[in-house]
N, C-alpha and C positions, 0 to 999 in steps of 0.2 A: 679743796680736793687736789690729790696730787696728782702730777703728769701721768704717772702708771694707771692710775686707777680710770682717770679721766680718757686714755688711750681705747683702754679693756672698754668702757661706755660706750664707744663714737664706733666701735665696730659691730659691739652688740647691734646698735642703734641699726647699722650701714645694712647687718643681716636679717634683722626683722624687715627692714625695708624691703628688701629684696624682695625677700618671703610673698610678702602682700603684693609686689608689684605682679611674680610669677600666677600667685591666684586669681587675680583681676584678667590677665592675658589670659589666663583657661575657660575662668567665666563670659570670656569673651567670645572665644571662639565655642564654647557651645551654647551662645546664644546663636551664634548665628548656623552653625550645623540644624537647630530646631529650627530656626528660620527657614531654610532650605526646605526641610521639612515637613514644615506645614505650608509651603508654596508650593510641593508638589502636586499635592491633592487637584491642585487645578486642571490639569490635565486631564481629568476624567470625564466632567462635564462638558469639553470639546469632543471626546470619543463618543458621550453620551447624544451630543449634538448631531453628528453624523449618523446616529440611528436611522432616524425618519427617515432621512434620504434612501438608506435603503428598501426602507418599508415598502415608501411609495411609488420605488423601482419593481416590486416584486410585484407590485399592484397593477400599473401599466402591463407587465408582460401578461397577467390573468386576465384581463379586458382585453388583449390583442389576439388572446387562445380562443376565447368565448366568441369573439368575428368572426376568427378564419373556420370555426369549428360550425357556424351558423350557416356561413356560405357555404360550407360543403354538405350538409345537411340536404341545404337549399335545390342545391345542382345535383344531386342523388335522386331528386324527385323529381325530377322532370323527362318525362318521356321515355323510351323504350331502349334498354340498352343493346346494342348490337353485338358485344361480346369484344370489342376495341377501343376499347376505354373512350368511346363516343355514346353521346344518347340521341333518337333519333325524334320527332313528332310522331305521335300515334294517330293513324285516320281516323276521321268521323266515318259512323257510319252510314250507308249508302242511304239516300231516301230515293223513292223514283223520281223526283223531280232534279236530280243528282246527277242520272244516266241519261243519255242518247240511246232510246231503242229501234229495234229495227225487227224484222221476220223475214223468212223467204219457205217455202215450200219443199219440202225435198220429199225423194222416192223411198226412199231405204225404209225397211220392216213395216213393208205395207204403206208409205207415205205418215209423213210427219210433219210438224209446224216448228219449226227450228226459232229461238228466239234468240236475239244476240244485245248484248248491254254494254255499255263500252260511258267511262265518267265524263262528263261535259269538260271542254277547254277549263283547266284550269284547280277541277276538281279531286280531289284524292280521298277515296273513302271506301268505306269497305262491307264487300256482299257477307251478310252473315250467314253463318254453318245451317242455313235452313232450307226449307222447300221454296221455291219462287211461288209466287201467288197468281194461279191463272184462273180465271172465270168465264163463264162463255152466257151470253144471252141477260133476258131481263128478270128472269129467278136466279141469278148470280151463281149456278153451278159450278164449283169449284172441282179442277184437276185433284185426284189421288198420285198419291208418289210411286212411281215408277221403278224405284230400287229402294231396299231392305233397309239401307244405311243414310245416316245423316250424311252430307258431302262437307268440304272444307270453306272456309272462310278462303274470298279472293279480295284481295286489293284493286282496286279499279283505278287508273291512273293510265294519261297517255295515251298509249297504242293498246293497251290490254284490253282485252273483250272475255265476254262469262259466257257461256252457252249453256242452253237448256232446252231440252228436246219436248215438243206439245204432241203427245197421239188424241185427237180429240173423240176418237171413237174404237173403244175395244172389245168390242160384241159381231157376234158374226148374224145379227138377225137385221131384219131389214129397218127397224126404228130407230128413233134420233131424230135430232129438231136440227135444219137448216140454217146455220148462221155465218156471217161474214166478217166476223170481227170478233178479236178475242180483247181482254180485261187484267193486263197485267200490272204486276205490286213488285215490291219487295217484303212486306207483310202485310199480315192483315189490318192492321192498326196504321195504314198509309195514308197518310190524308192526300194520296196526288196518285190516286191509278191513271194508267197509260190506256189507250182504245187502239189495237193494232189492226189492221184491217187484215187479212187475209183468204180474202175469195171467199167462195161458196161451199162448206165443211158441213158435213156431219157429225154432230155430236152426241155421243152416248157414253156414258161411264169411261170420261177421258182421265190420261195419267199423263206428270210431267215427270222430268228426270229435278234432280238434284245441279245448283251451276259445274260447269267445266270449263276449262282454261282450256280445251280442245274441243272442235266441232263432233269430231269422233266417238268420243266417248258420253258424247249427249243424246244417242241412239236412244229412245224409246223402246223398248222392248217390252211385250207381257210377258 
């Protein structure tokens, strides 16, 4: 082979070479661009992994709504509210054996038998919107009411006193049974009446009044 020809070969040769080395470097780097990749993809399943956590954050806060929501529930129901974003105990109601009683005799409209009820040390409770329950002798004659209208519900507590006025006789004839003791409730259904003594009375078609927070307005009248 002659030097020329043999020259023209070894360059040939020098630029195929080349050629394949530059293809190898490309195949190279986009092995590893795909490398890259498909390493990416990892990343998702750590985003995926922090799911839960949130779940079970959102969970607590719904069991914490569900307490505070129970407790207020809770404290809604209890007791009477005052209009001050306080609630107060509601009284029981009165029984006679509840009250401290007492009577005294007075003059006004003809003479009358004043009853007065005031709640034991300690006790708080409450007269209901009804008639007092008075009775006189041993056929249990029961007082009629003395005014047209129901009266109010009192609270009994402390220093407070109810009053209720007894006319034990309101006929202008000369009958009626002599007795010295009247028979008071707070209803019929009491299991603990009172025996008030009050002197020597005539009774005949007696009325009581309805309680009053004032002795005044416990006047018996026909």
């Amino acid at each position: 082979m002659s030097g020329n020809r043999r020259k023209a070969f070894l360059v040939s040769a020098a630029l195929v070479g080349g050629m394949l080395l530059m293809t190898a470097c490309e195949d190279g780097d986009t092995a590893t661009d795909t490398g890259a990749a498909q390493g990416s993809p990892s990343a998702t399943p750590a985003a995926d992994a922090a799911s839960p956590s949130s779940a079970g954050s959102g969970e607590g806060a719904d069991k914490g709504s569900d307490t505070t929501g129970k407790g207020t529930e809770d404290g809604a129901g209890s007791g009477a509210d005052t209009g001050n974003g306080k609630r107060e105990p509601v009284g029981q109601s009165c029984g006679s054996n509840d009250i401290s009683w007492s009577s005294r005799s007075e003059t006004q409209a003809g003479g009358y038998i004043l009853v007065m009820a005031k709640a034991k040390p300690g006790i708080t409770c409450v007269l209901p919107a009804a008639l007092p329950v008075v009775a006189f002798g041993s056929d249990g004659t029961e007082a009629g009411p003395a005014e047209q209208s129901v009266g109010q519900q009192i609270t009994l507590s402390g220093g407070t006193t109810a009053y209720a006025g007894v006319n034990p006789k309101t006929t202008n004839s000369d009958g009626g049974k002599e007795l010295e003791s009247i028979i008071v409730s707070v209803a019929n259904d009491d299991p603990d009446p009172v025996s008030l003594r009050v002197g020597t009375i005539t009774v005949e078609d007696p009325i009581v009044t309805n309680w009053h927070t004032v002795p005044t307005d416990a006047v018996p009248f026909n």
